[in-house]
C-alpha angles and dihedrals in degrees: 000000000000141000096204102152130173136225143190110214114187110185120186126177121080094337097131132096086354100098099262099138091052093040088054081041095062089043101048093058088046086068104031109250130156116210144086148274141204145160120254135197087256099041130289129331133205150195114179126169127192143093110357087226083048089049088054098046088048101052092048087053093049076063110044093023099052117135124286087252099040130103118183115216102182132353111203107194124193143180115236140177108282100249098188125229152137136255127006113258129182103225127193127300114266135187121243133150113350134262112066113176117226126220114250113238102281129209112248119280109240088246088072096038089050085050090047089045089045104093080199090065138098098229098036113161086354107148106209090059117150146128130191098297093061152005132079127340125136086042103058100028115118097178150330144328097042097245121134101261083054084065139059093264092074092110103056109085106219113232127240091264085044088052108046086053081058107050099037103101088211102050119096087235093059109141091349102160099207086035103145147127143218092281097046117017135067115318129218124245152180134215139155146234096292084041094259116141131247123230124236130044108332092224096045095041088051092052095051095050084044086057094046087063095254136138124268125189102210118196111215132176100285102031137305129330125203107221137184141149111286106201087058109097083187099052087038092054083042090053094047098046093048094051087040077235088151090179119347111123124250127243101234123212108223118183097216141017085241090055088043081056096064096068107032154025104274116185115201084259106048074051089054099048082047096051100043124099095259090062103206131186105255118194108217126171114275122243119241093238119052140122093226106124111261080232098073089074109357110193091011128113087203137072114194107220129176129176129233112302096188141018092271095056088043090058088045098053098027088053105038094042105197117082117280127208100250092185112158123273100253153085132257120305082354121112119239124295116246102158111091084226107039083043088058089046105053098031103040091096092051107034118067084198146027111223090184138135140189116267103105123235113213110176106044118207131190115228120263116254115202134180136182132252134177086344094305135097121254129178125245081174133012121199135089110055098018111049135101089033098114132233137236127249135217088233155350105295145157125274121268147186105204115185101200114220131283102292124062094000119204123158127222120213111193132183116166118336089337133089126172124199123216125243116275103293104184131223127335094225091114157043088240091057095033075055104053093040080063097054101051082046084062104043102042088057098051091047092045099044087228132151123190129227101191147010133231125193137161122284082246104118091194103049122120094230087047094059088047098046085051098050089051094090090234126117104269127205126210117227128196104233099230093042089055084049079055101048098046092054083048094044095046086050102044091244116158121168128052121323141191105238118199101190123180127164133128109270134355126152110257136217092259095056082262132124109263130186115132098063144170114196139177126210150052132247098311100053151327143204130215114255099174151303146204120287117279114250118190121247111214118206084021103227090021089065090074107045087043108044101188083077090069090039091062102045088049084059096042083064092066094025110030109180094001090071110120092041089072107114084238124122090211073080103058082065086085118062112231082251109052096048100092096060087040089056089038090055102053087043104052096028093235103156091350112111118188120243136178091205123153090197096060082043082070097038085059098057094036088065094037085053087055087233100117125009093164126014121208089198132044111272086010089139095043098050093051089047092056083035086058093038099054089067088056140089121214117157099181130047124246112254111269136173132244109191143145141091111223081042145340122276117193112205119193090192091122090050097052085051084056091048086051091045094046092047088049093050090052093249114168120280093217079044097052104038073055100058086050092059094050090050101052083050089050097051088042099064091036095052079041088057101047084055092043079056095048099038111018095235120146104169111084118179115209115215143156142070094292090062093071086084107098092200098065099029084058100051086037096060091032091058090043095051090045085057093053091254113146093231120197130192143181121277111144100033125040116252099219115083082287088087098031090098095063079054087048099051097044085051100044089037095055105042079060093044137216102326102124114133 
């Protein structure tokens, strides 16, 4: 008597070049089972036979035992005829059903640091070490299934001792596609600025220039880093003026957690993001004592620090001790650089040095930014380490290619419940990002085995991603920039129904043909209606308005002063030569060259000059992030006064609050204390606005996007002040909530007004 049974076991998810066949393999011979495996184009497939009781055990421990880069999605299990057999094989990979998922680059497992760090070893100090538990993936794979000629090692011949690791089902470097070593695998080098080489040891020979205070042009695994030393004012000065970069904060490289500790507040948690195998750059409080140069993030409370994320950056930091700048590889409004010659074009005028070497990127990715709020993480930028893993959606749907908006441009592929985003883009100001943005269009599809059915692309007629997704040939759908915000935060929480959106960003092309950008909408994916905004507020000089903030503070003040504008005792109104006044009042009055906009984001622009904290800005929210910076060292307990008016909607105006800014101002209150009291006020108005729509519709769940609610401050006191209302709040955590999510919000709402097609 027996009870030998069969089964046919197909796993999709992230089961691919992450050791997933040896690790089956290994359990398959635990419990005695006799079978096959092999990658597919969809995931892993198995047959197994044995002991019906075995069977069961090993399919439970595909399950809790899986790999540590692994994620299972499904597990379909069936009976099938007992086909006899000995022994268990992995066979090739074949291709069968579409939609495989791919692994994201991956930091380096302590097995293979321990190996680089072992003088006895045969790779010790090479910097291309990995195995199949970590290494590079997403970033060097040209196709599927995941084998080595489908990567960009395809060209490096392993050597005897290289190939019997990989084909040996038991060893940890089974099957691991970059798998490679000092005598047959990528090579570091060093160039310089003209692309000649430089004598010596690449890696010595980097560190010393690194010491000197120079400029070295690092390649990752995604694309090129700028380093230098960051505790060097000089090198930093050096850095900023060379990538004309006036203000922005640089990302910092720390060996250790205990190095990153030095410098900065670190929770368990914010240790924990560092530390994980995505590596992230995690942005924690500074300490008020540290020699890191002011220059690194002038006018900022925070440092943004990650730790190595592959063998190169470990010998770097490792090597040079103290923290490096890490800032990506590129030029003003272009995405980083990843091919060796584009990489010496556009940074030879900013990089002294080349550390490089010659195994090819193909696919380049940005590295993730994370912050935390409310004890929780939440992404400023998602992208190396974390894409392509796919996301969940609320329902069945057709596929879709969304193209997000301008800023921050990702792109979402769907098909079924899943959606994956693409890696952080950049900003389509430009023929290098649009591009680029291309390029990513092309190659997820043809990693994913996707084709899309639709596109869906901003309302924007002008943008650039706009003009590309209608000249596909595919049916496009036009989606208005703030109800795509509202839809991602409800997507990424599972949320169906109608919903209250608060969405506040900068800048996004309404309904009415307007600038919006402090809205209240109610809906869901198949609709919304305006509820209200903030008051509009004119932008003279249009475009000029954001990059020159005082603008917005003085239009702010023509509202309460008109004409007697400039005669107001306040230094927001030196910004304006005598000359040039007239044609400034002229301006707001008669609208020429003065859109209207309800933006939050200018909101904050305007008391951030009034509070003489920002006039001009040289970065994107530059204003906003030094108001909340200056706010965070106040006190305020009560809210300014504001209005909430309006019939067809409600509008909330925040002009009493601007006159007690004045008066306060006027009376030598505190500045902290009073960018505090602002905050407080914009949470204020938006529960109460939030209230008045619950009266008139019912609705208790409100979902918070858009870009200004990256500031912790407000988003904090915002859902605080919700919860405390009995409101069901619900914010971003796997996807940004600035425009670099809005194309998750684009693709559920495209996907469902076309319905569930999707092969």
């Amino acid at each position: 008597m027996t009870s030998r049974e069969r089964a046919s076991l197909e796993i999709d998810g992230i089961v691919q070049g992450v050791g997933f066949r040896p690790f089956v393999y290994r359990l398959a011979l635990r419990f005695g089972l006799s079978g096959w495996v092999r990658n597919t184009g969809k995931g892993v497939q198995i047959e197994a036979e044995g002991e019906g009781e075995d069977l069961l055990a090993f399919s439970h421990a595909l399950r809790d035992e899986a790999p540590p880069l692994a994620v299972i999605g499904s597990v379909k299990f069936e009976k099938i005829a007992p086909a006899g057999g000995e022994g268990f094989v992995i066979m090739d990979s074949a291709k069968a059903g579409k939609g495989g998922e791919i692994s994201p680059d991956c930091d380096v497992c302590d097995d293979c640091l321990a190996e680089m760090f072992d003088p006895n070893n045969r790779r010790y100090l090479y910097p291309f070490i990995n195995c199949t538990n970590c290494g590079p993936r997403y970033s060097i794979i040209t196709g599927i299934p995941y084998d080595r000629p489908a990567t960009t090692m395809a060209g490096f011949a392993m050597c005897d001792d290289c190939l019997a690791e990989y084909h040996d089902p038991l060893n940890r470097r089974f099957h691991a596609q970059p798998n490679a070593c000092p005598v047959c695998g990528p090579r570091l080098s060093l160039v310089d600025r003209d692309g000649t080489p430089v004598a010596g040891d690449p890696l010595g020979q980097a560190l010393a220039a690194l010491c000197a205070g120079r400029v070295v042009a690092v390649k990752g695994v995604g694309g090129y880093h700028l380093a230098v030393d960051a505790c060097n004012e000089a090198a930093v000065s050096l850095l900023r003026r060379r990538k004309k970069r006036d203000e922005k904060p640089f990302a910092m490289l720390a060996a250790d957690l205990d190095s990153v500790r030095r410098h900065v507040r670190c929770s368990d948690l914010e240790g924990r993001l560092l530390a994980g195998v995505e590596r992230p750059i995690v942005l924690m409080r500074k300490l008020p004592q540290t020699p890191i140069a002011q220059l690194v993030a002038p006018g900022n409370g925070w440092f943004g620090f990650m730790l190595p994320g592959n063998p190169l950056q470990h010998l770097l930091a490792r090597s040079f001790g103290g923290p490096l700048v890490m800032t990506s590889g590129n030029l003003s409004d272009e995405p980083i650089a990843y091919r060796d010659d584009e990489a010496l074009r556009m940074l030879s005028g900013i990089a002294d040095m080349f550390l490089t070497n010659d195994r090819e990127i193909h696919t380049r990715t940005d590295d993730s930014v994370i912050r935390l709020y409310r004890g929780e993480p939440l992404f400023l930028r998602r992208s190396r380490g974390y894409v392509p893993r796919a996301l969940a959606l609320p329902d069945e749907q057709a596929s879709v290619l969304a193209l997000g908006a301008e800023l921050k441009a990702t792109l979402c592929l769907s098909r079924g419940a899943k959606g994956v985003l693409s890696q952080h883009i950049g900003d389509l100001k430009n023929a290098a990002t649009m591009a680029s943005l291309e390029e990513s269009a092309g190659h997820l599809q043809r990693l994913l085995e996707i084709t899309p059915e639709v596109v869906a692309h901003d309302l924007h007629p002008d943008y650039l991603s706009t003009v590309y997704g209608q000249g596909l040939g595919l049916p496009c759908v036009a989606v208005q920039h703030h109800h795509a915000h509202m839809a991602s935060c409800m997507a990424e929480n599972g949320l169906d129904g109608d919903v209250i959106g608060v969405i506040l960003d900068g800048t996004g092309y309404g309904s009415d043909g307007t600038i919006w950008g402090g809205e209240f909408l109610v809906g869901g994916y198949g609709g919304f209606e305006r509820r209200g905004h903030l008051a509009q507020l004119r932008m003279p000089g249009g475009d000029a308005a954001v990059k020159e903030p005082y603008r917005m503070a003085l239009s702010a003040l023509y509202r309460l002063h008109e004409d007697q504008l400039f005669r107001q005792p306040l230094t927001v109104c030196e910004q304006v030569q005598e000359s040039d006044r007239p044609l400034f009042l002229k301006m707001l009055e008669k609208g020429i060259n003065a859109p209207l906009t309800s933006s939050c984001g200018r909101l904050f622009d305007a008391v951030s000059a009034l509070l003489g904290v920002r006039h001009r800005i040289s970065y994107e929210g530059q204003a906003a992030i030094e108001l909340e910076a200056l706010a965070e060292t106040g006190s305020a307990d009560e809210p300014y006064p504001y209005l909430v008016t309006g019939e067809a909607g409600e509008v909330l105006d925040f002009a009493p609050a601007v006159v007690a800014i004045c008066t306060d101002l006027a009376a030598g209150r505190s500045r902290a204390d009073i960018a505090r009291a602002f905050h407080r006020t914009v949470a204020a108005g938006i529960v109460d606005v939030c209230g008045r729509i619950r009266t008139t519709t019912g609705l208790d769940r409100v979902v918070l996007s858009g870009g200004v609610f990256q500031n912790r401050l407000l988003t904090e006191d915002v859902a605080d002040r919700l919860a405390a209302a009995d409101f069901l709040v619900y914010c971003h955590r796997l996807v940004p909530p600035n425009d670099g999510g809005l194309a998750l919000g684009q693709a559920v709402i495209a996907g469902r007004l076309f319905g569930c097609r999707g092969k």
